[in-house]
C-alpha positions in Angstrom: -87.1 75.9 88.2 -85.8 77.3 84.8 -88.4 77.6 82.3 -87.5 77.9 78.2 -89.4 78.5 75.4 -88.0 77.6 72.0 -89.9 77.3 68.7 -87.1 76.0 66.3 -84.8 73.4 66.2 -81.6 75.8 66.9 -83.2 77.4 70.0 -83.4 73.9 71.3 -80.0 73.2 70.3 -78.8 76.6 72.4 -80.4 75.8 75.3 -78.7 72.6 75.3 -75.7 73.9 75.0 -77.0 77.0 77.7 -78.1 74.1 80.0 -74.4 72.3 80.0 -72.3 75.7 80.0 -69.7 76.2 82.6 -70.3 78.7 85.1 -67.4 80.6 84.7 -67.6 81.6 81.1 -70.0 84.2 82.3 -68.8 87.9 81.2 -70.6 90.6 82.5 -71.2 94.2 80.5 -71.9 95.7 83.5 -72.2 94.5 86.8 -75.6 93.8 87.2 -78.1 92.0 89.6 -77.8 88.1 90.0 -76.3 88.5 86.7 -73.8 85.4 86.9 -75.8 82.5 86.0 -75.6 79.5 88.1 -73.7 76.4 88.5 -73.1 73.9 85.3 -75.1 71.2 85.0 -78.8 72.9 85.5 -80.1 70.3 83.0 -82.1 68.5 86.1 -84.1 71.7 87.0 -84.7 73.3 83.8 -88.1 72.3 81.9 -88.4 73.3 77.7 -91.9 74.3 76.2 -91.8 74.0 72.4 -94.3 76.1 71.0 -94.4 73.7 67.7 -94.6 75.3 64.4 -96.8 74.0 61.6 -93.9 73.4 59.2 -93.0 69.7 58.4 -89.4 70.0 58.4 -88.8 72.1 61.7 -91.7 69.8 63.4 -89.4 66.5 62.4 -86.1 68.7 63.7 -87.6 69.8 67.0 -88.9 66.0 67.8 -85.3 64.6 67.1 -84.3 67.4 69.2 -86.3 66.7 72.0 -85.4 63.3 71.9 -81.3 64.6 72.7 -82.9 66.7 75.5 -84.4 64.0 77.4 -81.7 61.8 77.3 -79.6 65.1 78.8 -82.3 64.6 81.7 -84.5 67.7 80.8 -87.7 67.8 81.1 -89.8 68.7 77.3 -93.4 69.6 77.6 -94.6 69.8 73.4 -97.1 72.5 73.0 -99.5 72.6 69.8 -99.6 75.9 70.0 -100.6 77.0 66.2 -103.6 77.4 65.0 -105.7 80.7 65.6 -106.7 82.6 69.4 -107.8 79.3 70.8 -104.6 77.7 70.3 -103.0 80.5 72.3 -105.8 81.0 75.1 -105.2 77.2 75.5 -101.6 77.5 75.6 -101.6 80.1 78.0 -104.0 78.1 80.5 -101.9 75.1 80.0 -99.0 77.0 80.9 -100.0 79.1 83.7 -98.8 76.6 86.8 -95.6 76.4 85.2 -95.2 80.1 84.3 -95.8 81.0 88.2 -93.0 78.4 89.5 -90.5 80.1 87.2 -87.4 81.4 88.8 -86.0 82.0 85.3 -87.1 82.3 81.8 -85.0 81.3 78.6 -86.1 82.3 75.6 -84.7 81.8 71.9 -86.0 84.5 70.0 -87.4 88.0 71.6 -89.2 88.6 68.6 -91.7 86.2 68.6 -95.1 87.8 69.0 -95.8 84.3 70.6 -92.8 84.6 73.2 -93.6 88.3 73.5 -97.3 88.0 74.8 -95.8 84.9 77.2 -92.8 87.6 78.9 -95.9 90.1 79.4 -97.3 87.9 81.5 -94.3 86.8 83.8 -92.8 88.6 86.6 -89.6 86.5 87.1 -86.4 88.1 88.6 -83.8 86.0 85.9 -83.7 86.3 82.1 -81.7 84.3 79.7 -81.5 85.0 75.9 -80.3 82.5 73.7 -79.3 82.4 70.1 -82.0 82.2 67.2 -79.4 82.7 64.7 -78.3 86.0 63.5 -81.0 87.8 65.0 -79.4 88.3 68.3 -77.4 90.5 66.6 -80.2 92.9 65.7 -81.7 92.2 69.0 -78.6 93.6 70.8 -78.3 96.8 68.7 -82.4 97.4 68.8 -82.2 97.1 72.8 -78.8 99.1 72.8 -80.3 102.3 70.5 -83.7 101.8 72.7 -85.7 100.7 69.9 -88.8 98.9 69.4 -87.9 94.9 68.4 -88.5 94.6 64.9 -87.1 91.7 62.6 -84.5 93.0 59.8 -86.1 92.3 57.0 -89.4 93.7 57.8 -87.9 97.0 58.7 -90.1 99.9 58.0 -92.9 97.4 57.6 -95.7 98.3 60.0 -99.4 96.7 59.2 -102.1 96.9 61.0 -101.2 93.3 62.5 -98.5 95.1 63.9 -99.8 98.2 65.4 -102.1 95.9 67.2 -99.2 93.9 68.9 -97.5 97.0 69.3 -98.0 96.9 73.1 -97.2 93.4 74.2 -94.2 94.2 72.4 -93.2 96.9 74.4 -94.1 95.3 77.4 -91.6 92.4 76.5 -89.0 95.1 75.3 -89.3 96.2 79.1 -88.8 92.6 80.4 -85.8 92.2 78.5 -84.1 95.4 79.5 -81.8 94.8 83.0 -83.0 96.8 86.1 -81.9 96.1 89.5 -85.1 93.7 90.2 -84.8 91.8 86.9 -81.0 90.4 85.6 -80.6 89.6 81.6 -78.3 87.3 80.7 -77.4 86.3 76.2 -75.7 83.1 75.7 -74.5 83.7 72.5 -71.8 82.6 69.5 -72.7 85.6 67.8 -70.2 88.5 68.3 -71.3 91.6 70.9 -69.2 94.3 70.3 -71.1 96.3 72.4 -74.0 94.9 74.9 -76.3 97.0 76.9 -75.6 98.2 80.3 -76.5 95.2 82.8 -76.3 92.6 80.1 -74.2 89.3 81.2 -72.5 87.8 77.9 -71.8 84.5 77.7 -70.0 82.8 75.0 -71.5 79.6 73.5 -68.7 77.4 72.5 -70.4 74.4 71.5 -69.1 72.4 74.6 -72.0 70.1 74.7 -71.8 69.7 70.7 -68.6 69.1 70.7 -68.6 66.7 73.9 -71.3 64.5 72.1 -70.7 64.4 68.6 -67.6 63.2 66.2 -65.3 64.5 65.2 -66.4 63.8 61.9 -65.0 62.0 59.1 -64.7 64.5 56.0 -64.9 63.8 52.9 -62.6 65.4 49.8 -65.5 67.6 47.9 -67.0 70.6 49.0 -70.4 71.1 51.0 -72.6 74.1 50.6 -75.0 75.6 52.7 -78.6 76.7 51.4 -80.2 79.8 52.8 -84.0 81.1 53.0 -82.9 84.4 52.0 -85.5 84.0 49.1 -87.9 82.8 50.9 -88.0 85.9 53.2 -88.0 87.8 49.9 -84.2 89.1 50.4 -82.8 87.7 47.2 -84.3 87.0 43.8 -84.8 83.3 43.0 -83.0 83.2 39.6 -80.1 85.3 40.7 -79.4 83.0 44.0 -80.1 79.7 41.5 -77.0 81.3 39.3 -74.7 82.1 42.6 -75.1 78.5 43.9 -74.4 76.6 40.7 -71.1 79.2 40.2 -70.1 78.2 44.2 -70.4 75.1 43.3 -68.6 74.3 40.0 -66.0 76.2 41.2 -65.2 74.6 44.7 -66.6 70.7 43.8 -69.2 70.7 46.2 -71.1 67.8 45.7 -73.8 68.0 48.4 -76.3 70.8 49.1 -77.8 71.1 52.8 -80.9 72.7 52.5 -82.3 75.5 55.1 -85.7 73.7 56.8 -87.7 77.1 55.7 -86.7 76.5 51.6 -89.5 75.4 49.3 -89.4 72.1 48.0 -90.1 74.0 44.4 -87.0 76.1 44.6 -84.5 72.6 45.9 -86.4 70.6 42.9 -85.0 73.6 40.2 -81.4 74.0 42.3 -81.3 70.5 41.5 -81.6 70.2 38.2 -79.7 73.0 37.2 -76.8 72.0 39.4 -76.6 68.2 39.9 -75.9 69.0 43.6 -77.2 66.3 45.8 -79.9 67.8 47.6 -80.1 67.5 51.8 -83.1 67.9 54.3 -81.0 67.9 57.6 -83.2 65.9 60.5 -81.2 67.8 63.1 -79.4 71.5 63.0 -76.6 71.5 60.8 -74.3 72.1 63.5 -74.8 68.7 65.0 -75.1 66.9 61.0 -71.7 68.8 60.0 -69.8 67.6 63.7 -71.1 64.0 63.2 -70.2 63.8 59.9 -68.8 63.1 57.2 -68.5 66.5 55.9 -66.9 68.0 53.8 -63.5 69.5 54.1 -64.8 72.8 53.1 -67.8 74.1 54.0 -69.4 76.8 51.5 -72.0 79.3 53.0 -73.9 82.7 52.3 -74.2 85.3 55.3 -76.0 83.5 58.5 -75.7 82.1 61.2 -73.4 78.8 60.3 -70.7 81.6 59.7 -70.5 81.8 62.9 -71.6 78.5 64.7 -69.7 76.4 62.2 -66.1 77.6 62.9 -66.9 77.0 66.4 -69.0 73.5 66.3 -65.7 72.3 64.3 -63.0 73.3 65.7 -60.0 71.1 65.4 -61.3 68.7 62.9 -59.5 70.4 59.7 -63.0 71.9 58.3 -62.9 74.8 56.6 -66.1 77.3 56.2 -66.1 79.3 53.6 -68.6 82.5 53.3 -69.2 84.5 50.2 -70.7 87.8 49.5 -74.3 88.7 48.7 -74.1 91.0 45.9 -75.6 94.2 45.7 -77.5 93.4 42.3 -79.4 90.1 44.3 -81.4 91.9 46.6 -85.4 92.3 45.6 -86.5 95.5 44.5 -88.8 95.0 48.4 -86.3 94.0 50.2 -85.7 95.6 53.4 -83.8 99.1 53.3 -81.1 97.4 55.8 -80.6 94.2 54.0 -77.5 94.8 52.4 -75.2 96.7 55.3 -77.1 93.9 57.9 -75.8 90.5 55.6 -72.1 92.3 55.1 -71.8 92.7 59.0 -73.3 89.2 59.4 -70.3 88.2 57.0 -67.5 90.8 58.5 -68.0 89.9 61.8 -67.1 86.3 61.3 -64.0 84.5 62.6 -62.1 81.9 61.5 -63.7 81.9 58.2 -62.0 82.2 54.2 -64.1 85.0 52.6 -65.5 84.7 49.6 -66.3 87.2 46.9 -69.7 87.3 45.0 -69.7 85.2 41.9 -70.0 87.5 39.0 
């Protein structure tokens, strides 16, 4: 049995597409132990665990989700797994039986504290990582350089919350790192460059997406994508307010698609200062912008739609657009790293028009 853990609406979303992947687009790093993943079609055998979040919009996202994943034929188990040590002590009880049938564990984001403590207490042989946006790109470079997994924009950032995790985190770092009794495999659209000795890469490429969903009809305007890079205290408010009404006087966009993480305070001022028609996706944009309509271009700051979009679309005439965070956005706290991570979160995209930052 293949066991997955996903607390967001796009880990769900990549193990779907994980779950219907052909075998062969397997590509190993390095030759590695029962690194080729099986057969396609492992939908019947695989069971998903969300680990729920507390959040309104993500909660409505990963029930809709869900939803797709039973009628795939998987099997979804929804955990309330929020809420203080009880809520984990009883997750980990309810989970136990499961966690000891496993013959491999997919997991969406290895930074989770939550997923974390869960790989710490699993011995299974197989190991699949799947997208959780652009963080797989830090995961692979942390695990490549040997370092400890730490989120991008927290770097430097050490409280005393995280100095007590600090072992189960290095206890997962260890599960995730290949060895000849444990194969890792990333199913990713994000690029590798360079992937850790032992590693199997496989491409996503939106099969199952694609295979479900439009194409879409598009419309003439423009369609821009919001971001929680404020929220995560990247970017100042006022600045990114002033960046998204320049995008969108000067490409038409009509339509704003907000990020589920943005506060309702910050859409209600984009609003009114921009006239854009403001969005609350019920399913991740990758599945909204495929089944349409949308837009013939598609407007976006650095993340991870950069990178999912041009491959979700493909064929249908969209084009995605990215555009520059400026140097002069960033918060005086935000993360040493910030800028050089967003530009390579930008270069690295394909088939996209670049942008500059508005001035």
């Amino acid at each position: 049995m293949d066991l997955a853990f996903v607390e967001s609406p796009v880990q769900l979303l990549n193990v779907l597409e994980w779950a219907h992947a052909p075998a062969l687009a397997a590509i190993p790093a390095q030759p590695g132990p029962g690194s080729a993943p099986t057969a396609a079609g492992r939908a019947g055998d695989l069971t998903v665990v969300v680990l729920s979040p507390t959040d309104p919009m993500s909660r409505g996202q990963l029930r809709r989700m869900a939803e797709l994943a039973r009628d795939e034929g998987i099997t979804v188990r929804w955990q309330e797994a929020r809420g203080g040590a009880d809520a984990v002590v009883r997750t980990v009880r309810a989970l136990g039986p499961v966690l000891r049938r496993a013959e491999r564990i997919v997991i969406g984001d290895p930074f989770s504290r939550y997923v974390q403590l869960l790989l710490a207490l699993v011995g299974t042989r197989r190991l699949t990582v799947v997208d959780d946006g652009t963080a797989t790109m830090e995961f692979v470079a942390q695990l490549t350089r040997g370092e400890r997994l730490v989120r991008w924009h927290r770097r430097g950032r050490r409280g005393p919350r995280e100095l007590l995790l600090a072992p189960v985190s290095a206890a997962a770092r260890r599960r995730l790192t290949p060895s000849r009794c444990r194969a890792v495999e990333l199913f990713t659209a994000m690029p590798v460059e360079e992937a850790p000795d032992g590693i199997t890469v496989t491409p996503n490429r939106f099969r199952w997406t694609r295979s479900r969903f439009g194409p879409p009809l598009l419309t003439r305007g423009a369609d821009l994508v919001g971001t929680s890079l404020v929220e995560t205290g990247v970017v100042d408010l006022d600045r990114y307010l002033d960046a998204v009404a320049s995008l969108a006087g000067a490409h038409g966009a009509t339509r704003y698609f907000a990020h589920r993480r943005e506060r309702a305070d910050k859409l209600h001022r984009l609003a009114a200062a921009t006239g854009l028609e403001i969005v609350r996706p019920d399913l991740p944009l990758e599945l909204i912008a495929r089944r349409g309509p949308v837009g013939r271009t598609v407007l976006s700051f650095p993340s991870t739609v950069v990178h999912t979009l041009p491959l979700a679309l493909a064929g249908t005439g969209v084009t995605v657009a990215v555009c520059d965070i400026a140097p002069e956005w960033l918060k005086d706290t935000a993360s040493p790293r910030a800028q050089g991570f967003l530009a390579g979160v930008t270069g690295t995209a394909r088939h996209v028009r670049r942008l500059s930052a508005p001035v």
